[in-house]
C-alpha positions in Angstrom: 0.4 4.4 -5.3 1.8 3.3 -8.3 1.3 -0.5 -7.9 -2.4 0.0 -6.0 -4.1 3.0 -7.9 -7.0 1.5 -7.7 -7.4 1.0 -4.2 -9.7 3.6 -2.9 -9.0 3.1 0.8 -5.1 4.1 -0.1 -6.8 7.3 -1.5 -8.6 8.2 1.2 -5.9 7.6 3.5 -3.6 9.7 1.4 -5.9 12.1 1.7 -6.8 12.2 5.4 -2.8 11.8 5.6 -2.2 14.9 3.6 -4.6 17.0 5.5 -3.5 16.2 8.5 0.3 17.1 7.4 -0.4 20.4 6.1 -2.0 21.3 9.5 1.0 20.2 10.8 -0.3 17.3 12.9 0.9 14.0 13.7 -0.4 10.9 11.3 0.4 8.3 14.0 -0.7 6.6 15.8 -2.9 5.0 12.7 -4.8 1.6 13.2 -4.3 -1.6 11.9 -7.6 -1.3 9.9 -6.8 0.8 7.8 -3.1 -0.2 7.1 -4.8 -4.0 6.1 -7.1 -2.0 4.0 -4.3 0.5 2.2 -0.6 -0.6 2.5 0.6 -2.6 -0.3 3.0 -4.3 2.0 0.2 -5.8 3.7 -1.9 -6.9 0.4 0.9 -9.1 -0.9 -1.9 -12.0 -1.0 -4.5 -10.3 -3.1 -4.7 -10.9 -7.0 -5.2 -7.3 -7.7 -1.6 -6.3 -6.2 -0.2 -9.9 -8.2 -1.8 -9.0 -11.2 -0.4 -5.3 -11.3 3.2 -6.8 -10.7 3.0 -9.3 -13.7 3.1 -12.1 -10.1 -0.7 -13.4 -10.3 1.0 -16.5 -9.3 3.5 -15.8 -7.6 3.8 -16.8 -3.7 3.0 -14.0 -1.2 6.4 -13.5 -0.3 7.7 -13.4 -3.6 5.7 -10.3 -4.4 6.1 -9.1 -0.5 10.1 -9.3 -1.6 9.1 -7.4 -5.7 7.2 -4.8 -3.6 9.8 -4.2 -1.0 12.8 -4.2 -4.2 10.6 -1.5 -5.6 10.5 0.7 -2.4 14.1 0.5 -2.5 14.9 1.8 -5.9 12.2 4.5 -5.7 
């Protein structure tokens, strides 16, 4: 959430998410919706993700490749 605190679907599905753990049910299958809407893997094209990453123009994949570099080293 680092990279995308602003997005306020990622909230809400961090939210439904955590709920849904801590009654010990399953968070898949989830749909495809919502992933567009709040995984940063799947925003690599929008300015606000580019712009958080110091990549405003920087090609898709470029910042799909910084984003996925981050997850790694988390």
């Amino acid at each position: 959430m680092k990279y995308d605190s602003d997005n306020i679907n990622l909230k809400k599905q961090f939210e439904k998410i955590r709920k849904l753990r801590s009654n010990n049910l399953p968070t898949i299958p989830t749909n495809l919706e919502d992933e567009l809407k709040s995984n940063i893997f799947l925003r690599c094209d929008q300015n606000e993700i580019k712009i958080k990453l110091n990549m405003k123009n920087q090609e898709d994949l470029k910042v799909f490749k910084k984003v996925r570099d981050l997850k790694d080293s988390f």
